[in-house]
N, C-alpha and C positions, 0 to 999 in steps of 0.2 A: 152860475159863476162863469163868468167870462176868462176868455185869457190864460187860459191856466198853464202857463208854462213849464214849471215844473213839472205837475201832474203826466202834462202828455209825454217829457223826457220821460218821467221815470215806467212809463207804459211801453214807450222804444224800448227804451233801456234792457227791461225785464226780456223783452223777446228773445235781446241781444245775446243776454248775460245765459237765459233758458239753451237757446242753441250750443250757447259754447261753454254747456257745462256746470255755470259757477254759480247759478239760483238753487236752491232746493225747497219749492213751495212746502208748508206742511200740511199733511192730506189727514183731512179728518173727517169724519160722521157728525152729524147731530143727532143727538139722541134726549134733545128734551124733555118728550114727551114719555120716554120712558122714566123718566127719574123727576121729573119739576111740571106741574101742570099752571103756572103761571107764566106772564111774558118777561118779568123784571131778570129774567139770567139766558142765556143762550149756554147750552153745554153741547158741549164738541168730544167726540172721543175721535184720539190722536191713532194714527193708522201706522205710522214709520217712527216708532218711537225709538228707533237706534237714535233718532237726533237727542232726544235725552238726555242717553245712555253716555255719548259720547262727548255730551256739552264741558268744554272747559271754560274756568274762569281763574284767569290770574295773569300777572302781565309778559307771559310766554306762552304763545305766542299773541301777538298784537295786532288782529285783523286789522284795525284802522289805522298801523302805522306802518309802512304805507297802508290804506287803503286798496282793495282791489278795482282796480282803471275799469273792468269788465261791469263794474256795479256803481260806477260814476254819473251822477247824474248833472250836480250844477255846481258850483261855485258859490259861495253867500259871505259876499264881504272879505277882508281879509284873513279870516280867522276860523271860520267852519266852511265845512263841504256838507253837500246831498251825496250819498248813497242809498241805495237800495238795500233794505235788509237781506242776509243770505239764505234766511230763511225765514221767509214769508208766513204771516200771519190771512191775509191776503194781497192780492195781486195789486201793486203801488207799494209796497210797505216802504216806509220812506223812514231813511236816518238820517238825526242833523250831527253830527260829529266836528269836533274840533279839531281842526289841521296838526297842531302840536298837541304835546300832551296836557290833558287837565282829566284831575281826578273823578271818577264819579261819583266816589263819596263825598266831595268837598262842596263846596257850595256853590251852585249856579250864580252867576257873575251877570250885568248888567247887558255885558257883550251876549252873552249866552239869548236874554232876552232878545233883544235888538235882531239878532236873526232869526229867531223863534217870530218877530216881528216880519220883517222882511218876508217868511215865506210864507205866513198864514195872509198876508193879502196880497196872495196869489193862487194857491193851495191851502184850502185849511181844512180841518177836520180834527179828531181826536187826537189829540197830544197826550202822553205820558212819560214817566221819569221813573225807572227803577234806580234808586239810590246806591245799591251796594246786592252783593251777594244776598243777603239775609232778605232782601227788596223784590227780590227777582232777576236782578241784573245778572247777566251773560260775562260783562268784561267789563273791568276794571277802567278804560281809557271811557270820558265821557261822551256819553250820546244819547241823543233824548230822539223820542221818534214820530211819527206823525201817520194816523191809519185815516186817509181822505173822505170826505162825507161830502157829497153834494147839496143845497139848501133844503131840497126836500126827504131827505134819508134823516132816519134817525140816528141820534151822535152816537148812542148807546144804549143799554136795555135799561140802564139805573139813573139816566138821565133824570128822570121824575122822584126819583129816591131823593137825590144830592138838591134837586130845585127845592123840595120837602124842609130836606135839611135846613138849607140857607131861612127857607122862612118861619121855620118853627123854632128853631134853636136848641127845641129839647135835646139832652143829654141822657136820657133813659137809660138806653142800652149799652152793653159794652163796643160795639162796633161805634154810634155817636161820641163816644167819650173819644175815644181815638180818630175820630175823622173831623176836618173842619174844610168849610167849605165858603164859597163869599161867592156873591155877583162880580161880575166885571164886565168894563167897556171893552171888546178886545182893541178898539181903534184909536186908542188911545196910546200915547210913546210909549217906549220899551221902560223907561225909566219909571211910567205908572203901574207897568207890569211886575218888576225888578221888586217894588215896595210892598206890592199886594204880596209876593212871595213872600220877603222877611216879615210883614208882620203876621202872615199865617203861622209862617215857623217859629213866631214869639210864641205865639199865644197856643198853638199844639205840642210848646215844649222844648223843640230842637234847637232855642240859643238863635243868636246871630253872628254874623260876621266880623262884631265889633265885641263879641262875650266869647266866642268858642273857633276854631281853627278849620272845624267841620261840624257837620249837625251832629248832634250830640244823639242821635237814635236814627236807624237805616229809614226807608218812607217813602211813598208814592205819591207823586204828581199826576195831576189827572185834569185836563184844561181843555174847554172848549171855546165859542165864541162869546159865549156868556156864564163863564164862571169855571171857576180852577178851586182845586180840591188839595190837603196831602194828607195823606195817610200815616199816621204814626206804625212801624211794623215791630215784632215780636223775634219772628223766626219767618223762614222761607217755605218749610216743608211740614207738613200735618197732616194725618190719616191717609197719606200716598198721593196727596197731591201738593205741588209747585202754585203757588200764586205769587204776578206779579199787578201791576195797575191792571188792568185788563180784568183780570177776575173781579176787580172791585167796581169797574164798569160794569159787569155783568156779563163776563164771558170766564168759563169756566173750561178746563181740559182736560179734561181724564184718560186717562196714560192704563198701560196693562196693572200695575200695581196700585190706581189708586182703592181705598175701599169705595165703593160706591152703595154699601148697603148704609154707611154713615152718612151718604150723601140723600139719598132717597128717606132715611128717617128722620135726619133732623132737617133735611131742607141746606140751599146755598147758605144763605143768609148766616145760619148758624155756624157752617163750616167757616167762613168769612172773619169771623169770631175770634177762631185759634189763630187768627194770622198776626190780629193785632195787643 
């Protein structure tokens, strides 16, 4: 990938923000191979779990209004900014947020697209959307985020799971009944984007913009260059663990409390399960 503008701000950036304090990567282990002997999940156990502990959600206080200038990266159109997440999933983690307020349970807006446009062809890699608390989401004030993949990295552990999906169609299990997933052109306008959304969110349930006010159930977005996903969700928290899109990508976090002995005997997949 050529050019990547963004990407190398938000690599300054990080340096910047690291020296004076205002990043706090989050330091974890892998521990796979102790618990999952296949490749479709990456599991991480979380090192500084005060971040946890101490995560607030609700609209006091309001990290992205203002924004912190120290974790500023670019500008995108009128209406969103790049920030650097404050804590780091890994190194780039990239926020797109909305200058003024928009909800993040409400429904992604055409504009929303259109800079989701804008910065994947420049920077692109994994996209996701925690919808609401119950989703995963941190805070209330919309932001959808972006974890950078170069052409030969893979997007994700579950990439071949959802490519599966799309061409099988079966609905078996309870994880399939609750996920839908489609191909997509990503080079295509935003506005071809904007539709593959709402008519996902017809068809997995959540209503549209023209039947309900907001989706009608919290949910995860999951979008690469070739195909976008959402998740219908249930609850945030089961057996001691947090999932938000990420885990359904195939990254999993375990924290001091989660159990891990339900992790290792039913397998991710199955934990994946209680979520939706």
């Amino acid at each position: 990938m050529n050019n990547e503008i963004y990407w190398e701000k938000a690599l300054k950036q990080t340096e910047i923000s690291i020296k004076n304090d205002c990043l706090f990567p989050l330091k974890t282990i892998d521990i796979t191979n102790e618990h999952y002997k296949s490749s479709d999940f990456i599991i991480r156990k979380l090192d500084n779990t005060i971040f946890l502990k101490n995560r607030i959600y609700g609209p006091k206080p309001n990290p992205f209004k203002p924004w912190d200038k120290d974790l500023e990266i670019d500008s995108i159109g009128n209406n969103h900014q790049l920030i650097l997440n404050k804590y780091p999933v890994q190194k780039g983690h990239i926020l797109l947020i909305t200058k003024s307020w928009k909800p993040q349970n409400g429904w992604l807006e055409n504009d929303d697209w259109l800079a989701i446009k804008k910065v994947n062809m420049d920077t692109s890699g994994l996209w996701f959307f925690n919808s609401s608390k119950e989703a995963g989401a941190s805070q209330p004030h919309r932001h959808i985020q972006l974890l950078r993949r170069d052409s030969k990295e893979e997007i994700c552990p579950r990439d071949r799971w959802f490519i599966n999906l799309i061409n099988s169609k079966k609905r078996g299990s309870k994880l399939r009944k609750n996920i839908i997933a489609e191909n997509i052109d990503i080079n295509k306008d935003s506005e071809y984007l904007y539709k593959m959304y709402i008519d996902l969110s017809i068809k997995i349930g959540l209503g549209s913009p023209k039947t309900s006010k907001k989706p009608k159930k919290a949910h995860n977005i999951i979008m690469t260059n070739k195909w976008m996903a959402i998740i219908k969700r249930s609850n945030d928290h089961v057996h001691g663990f947090s999932i938000n899109s990420l885990g359904f990508a195939g990254y999993l976090l375990v924290t001091e409390i989660s159990d891990k002995s339900y992790l290792k005997k039913y397998g991710p997949e199955k934990l994946l399960e209680c979520f939706v």
